[in-house]
C-alpha positions in Angstrom: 161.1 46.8 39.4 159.5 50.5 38.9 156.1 51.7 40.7 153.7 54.7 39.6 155.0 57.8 40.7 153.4 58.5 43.8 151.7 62.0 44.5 149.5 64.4 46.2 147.1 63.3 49.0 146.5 59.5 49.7 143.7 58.0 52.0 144.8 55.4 54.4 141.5 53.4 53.8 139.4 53.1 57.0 138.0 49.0 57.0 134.5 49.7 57.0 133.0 46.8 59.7 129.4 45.8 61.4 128.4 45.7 64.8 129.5 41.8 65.3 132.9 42.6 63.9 132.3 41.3 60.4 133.7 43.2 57.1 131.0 45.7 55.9 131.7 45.1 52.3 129.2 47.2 50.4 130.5 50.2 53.0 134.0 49.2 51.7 132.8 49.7 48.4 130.7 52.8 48.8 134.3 54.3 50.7 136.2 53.7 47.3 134.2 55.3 45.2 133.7 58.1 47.2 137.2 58.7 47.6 137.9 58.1 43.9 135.0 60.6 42.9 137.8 63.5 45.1 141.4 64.3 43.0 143.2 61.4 45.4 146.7 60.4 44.6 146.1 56.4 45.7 145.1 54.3 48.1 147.1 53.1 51.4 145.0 50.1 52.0 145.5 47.7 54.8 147.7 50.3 57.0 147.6 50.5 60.9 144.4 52.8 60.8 142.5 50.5 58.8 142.9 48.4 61.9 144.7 45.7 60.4 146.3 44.2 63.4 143.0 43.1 64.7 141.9 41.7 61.2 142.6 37.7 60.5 144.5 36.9 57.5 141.0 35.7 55.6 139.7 39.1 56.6 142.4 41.1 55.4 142.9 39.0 52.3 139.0 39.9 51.3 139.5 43.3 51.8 142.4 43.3 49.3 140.7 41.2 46.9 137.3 43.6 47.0 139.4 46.6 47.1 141.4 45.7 43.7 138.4 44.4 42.3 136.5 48.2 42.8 139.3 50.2 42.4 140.4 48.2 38.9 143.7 50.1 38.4 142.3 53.5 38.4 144.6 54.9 40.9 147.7 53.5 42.7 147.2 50.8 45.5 149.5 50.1 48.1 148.7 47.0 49.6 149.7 46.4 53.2 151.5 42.9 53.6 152.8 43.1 57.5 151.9 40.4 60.1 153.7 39.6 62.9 154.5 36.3 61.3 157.1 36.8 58.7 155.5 33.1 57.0 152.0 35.0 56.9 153.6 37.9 55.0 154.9 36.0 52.8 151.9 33.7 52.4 149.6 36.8 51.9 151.7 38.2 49.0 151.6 35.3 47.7 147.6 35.1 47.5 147.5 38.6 46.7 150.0 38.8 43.6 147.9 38.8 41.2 146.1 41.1 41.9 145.7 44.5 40.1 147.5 46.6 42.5 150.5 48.9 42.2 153.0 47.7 45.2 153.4 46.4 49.0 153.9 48.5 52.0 155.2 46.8 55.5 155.0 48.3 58.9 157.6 45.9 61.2 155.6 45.5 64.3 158.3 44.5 66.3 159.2 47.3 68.8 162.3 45.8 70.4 163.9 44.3 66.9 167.4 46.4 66.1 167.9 48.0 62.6 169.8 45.4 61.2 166.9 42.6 61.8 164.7 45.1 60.6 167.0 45.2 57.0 166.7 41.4 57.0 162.8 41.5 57.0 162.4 44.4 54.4 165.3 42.5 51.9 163.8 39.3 52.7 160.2 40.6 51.8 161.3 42.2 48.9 163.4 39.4 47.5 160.1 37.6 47.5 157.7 40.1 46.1 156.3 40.2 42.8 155.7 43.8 42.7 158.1 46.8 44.6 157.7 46.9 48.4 157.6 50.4 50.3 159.0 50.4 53.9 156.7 52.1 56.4 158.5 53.9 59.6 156.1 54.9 62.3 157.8 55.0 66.3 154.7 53.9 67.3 155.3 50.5 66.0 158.8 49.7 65.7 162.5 51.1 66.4 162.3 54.5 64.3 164.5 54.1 61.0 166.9 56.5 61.1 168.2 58.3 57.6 171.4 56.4 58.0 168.8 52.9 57.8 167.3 54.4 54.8 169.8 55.1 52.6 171.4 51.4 53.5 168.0 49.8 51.9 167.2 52.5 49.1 169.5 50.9 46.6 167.6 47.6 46.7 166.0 47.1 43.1 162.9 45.9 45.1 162.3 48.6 47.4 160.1 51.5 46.2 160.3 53.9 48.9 159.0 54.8 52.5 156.3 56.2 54.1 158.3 58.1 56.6 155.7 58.9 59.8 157.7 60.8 62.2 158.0 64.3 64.3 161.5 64.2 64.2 162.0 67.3 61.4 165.4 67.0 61.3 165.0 62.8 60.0 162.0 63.9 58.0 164.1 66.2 56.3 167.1 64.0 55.6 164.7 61.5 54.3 162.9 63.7 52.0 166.1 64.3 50.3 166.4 60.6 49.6 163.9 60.9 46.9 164.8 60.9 43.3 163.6 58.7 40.3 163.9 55.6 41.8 163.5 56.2 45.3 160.0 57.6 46.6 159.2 59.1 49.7 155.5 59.2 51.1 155.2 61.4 54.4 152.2 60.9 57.0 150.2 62.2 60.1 147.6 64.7 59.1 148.4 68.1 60.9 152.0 67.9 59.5 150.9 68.1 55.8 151.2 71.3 55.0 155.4 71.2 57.0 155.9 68.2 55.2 155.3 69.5 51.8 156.9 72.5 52.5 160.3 70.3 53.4 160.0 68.9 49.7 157.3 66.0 49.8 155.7 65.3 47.0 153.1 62.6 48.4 151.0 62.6 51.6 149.0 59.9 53.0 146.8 59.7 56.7 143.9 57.9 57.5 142.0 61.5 58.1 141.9 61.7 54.3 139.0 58.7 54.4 136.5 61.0 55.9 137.2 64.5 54.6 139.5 64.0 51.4 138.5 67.3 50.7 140.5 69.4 53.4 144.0 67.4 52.9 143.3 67.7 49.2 142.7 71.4 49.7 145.9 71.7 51.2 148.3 69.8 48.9 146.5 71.9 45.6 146.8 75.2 47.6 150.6 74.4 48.4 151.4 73.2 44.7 149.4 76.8 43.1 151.9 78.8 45.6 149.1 79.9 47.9 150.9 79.3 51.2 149.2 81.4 53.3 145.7 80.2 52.4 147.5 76.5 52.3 148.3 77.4 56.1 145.1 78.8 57.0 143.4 74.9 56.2 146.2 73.0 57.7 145.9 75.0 60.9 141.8 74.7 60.4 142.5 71.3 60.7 144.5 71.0 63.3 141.8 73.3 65.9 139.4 70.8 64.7 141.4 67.8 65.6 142.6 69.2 69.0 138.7 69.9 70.3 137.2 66.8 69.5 137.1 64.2 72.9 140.2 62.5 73.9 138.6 59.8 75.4 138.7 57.8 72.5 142.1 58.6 71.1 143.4 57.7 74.2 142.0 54.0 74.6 142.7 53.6 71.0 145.9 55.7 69.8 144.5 56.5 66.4 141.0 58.6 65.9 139.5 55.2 64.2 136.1 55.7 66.1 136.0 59.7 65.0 136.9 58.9 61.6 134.2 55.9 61.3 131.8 58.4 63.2 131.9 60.9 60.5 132.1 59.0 57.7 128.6 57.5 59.1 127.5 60.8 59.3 128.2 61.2 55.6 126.3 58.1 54.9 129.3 56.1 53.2 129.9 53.6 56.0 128.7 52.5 60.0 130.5 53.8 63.2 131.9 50.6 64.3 135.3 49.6 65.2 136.8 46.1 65.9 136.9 44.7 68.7 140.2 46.1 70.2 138.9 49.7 70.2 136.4 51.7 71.5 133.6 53.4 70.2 132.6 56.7 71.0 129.8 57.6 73.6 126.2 59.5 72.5 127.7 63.3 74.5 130.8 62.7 72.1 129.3 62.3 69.2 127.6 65.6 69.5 130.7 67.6 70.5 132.2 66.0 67.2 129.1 67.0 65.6 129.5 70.6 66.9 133.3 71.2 65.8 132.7 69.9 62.4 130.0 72.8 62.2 132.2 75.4 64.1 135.1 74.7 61.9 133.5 74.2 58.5 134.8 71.3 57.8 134.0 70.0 54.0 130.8 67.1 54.8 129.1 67.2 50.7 
């Protein structure tokens, strides 16, 4: 099967939620067409940002459903299918094939499975799948995939391409390289945009993109014109704004899901709260977020 071709700046969609934990649907909906008002390349919905693990299979199913329904083929979406359960993956794309959406992504959240059960579950999934299927690499969650684990699985006729979340620059690299017509290769984490283009991505996708589209999409246009050093210039912008917000919260949660809800509060498209696993942030750190957003102009209209 072919899938769009996949480029420039892609928000991992933030799951917009009320206080008691239920989906905030019309925020969902207001988040959408915000995003697809800004020159985005896609939508990552359903990724480990948008807090999918805590999310029940009805939950998540909704969120698909809405999203395909709003978005109604006007840019890519690639729909996130991973559950620990290999029966609820394959339940859920099930339900969810026939829907309007462009392809699957799964993240393996099985930190102590070796590469070669790994190949199982992505050729078992995609075997199954009625549209392509991306692999998603990310340390955090599984055994990284190593280049040599990549190029065994891109040949499958199934298997789109990876997102490819890593530090290693050497893998990214080797990965990169991968890509060619029927192969596609979608890089992540927000203050290594600017490298990762640079190394010869041609997509980009982080959850950081939900709140202010307009900085990564800044970025990506600035590399493509040939304005490095001004490209460089926001990418570093970004990265002194990210590294003087509070910790607190990153650290009980491992991704800035209360920062990026916090802001995108404060630009009136959604409320600040999390699910249940993760923690919200406190009154004295909303206003240092408040302040750094200011000192560093970041885009907020």
């Amino acid at each position: 099967m072919s899938t769009t071709k996949i480029t420039g700046i892609l928000p991992v969609v933030v799951t917009p939620m009320h206080e008691n934990g239920d989906l905030d649907l019309e925020g969902l909906e207001k988040l959408l067409h915000f995003l697809m008002g800004k020159d985005i390349g896609g939508f990552w919905v359903l990724g480990t940002s948008s807090e999918d693990m805590n999310m029940t299979f009805e939950k998540r199913l909704t969120v698909a459903r809405r999203t395909a329904e709003v978005v109604d083929g006007q840019v890519p979406i690639l729909l996130g299918s991973a559950f620990f359960a290999l029966e609820d993956t394959l339940n859920f794309i099930e339900a969810t094939g026939s829907l309007k959406i462009d392809s699957y992504h799964l993240m393996p959240y099985h930190p102590k499975l070796g590469l070669d059960r790994l190949e199982w579950i992505y050729t078992t999934v995609a075997d199954r799948a009625p549209r392509p299927l991306w692999m998603y690499s990310s340390a955090n969650y599984s055994i990284p995939h190593t280049p040599e684990f990549v190029a065994r699985l891109k040949p499958h006729k199934n298997i789109a391409g990876i997102k490819y979340s890593t530090r290693n620059t050497v893998d990214q690299m080797k990965v990169i390289a991968m890509a060619d017509d029927s192969f596609q290769v979608i890089t992540s984490v927000a203050d290594q945009t600017y490298p990762c283009l640079c190394m010869g991505a041609k997509a980009h996708t982080t959850s950081i993109a939900s709140c202010f589209p307009e900085l990564l999409i800044s970025i990506y246009k600035l590399f493509t014109a040939g304005k490095h050093t001004e490209a460089l210039t926001e990418q570093l912008r970004l990265i002194d704004f990210m590294s003087n917000i509070p910790k607190r919260a990153r650290g009980d949660n491992f991704m800035p899901i209360a920062e990026e809800k916090f802001i995108l509060s404060l630009r009136g498209i959604c409320k600040e709260y999390t699910s249940s696993y993760y923690s919200e942030l406190t009154a004295n750190e909303k206003k240092i977020v408040e302040k750094a957003l200011k000192t560093y102009k970041i885009p907020m209209s």
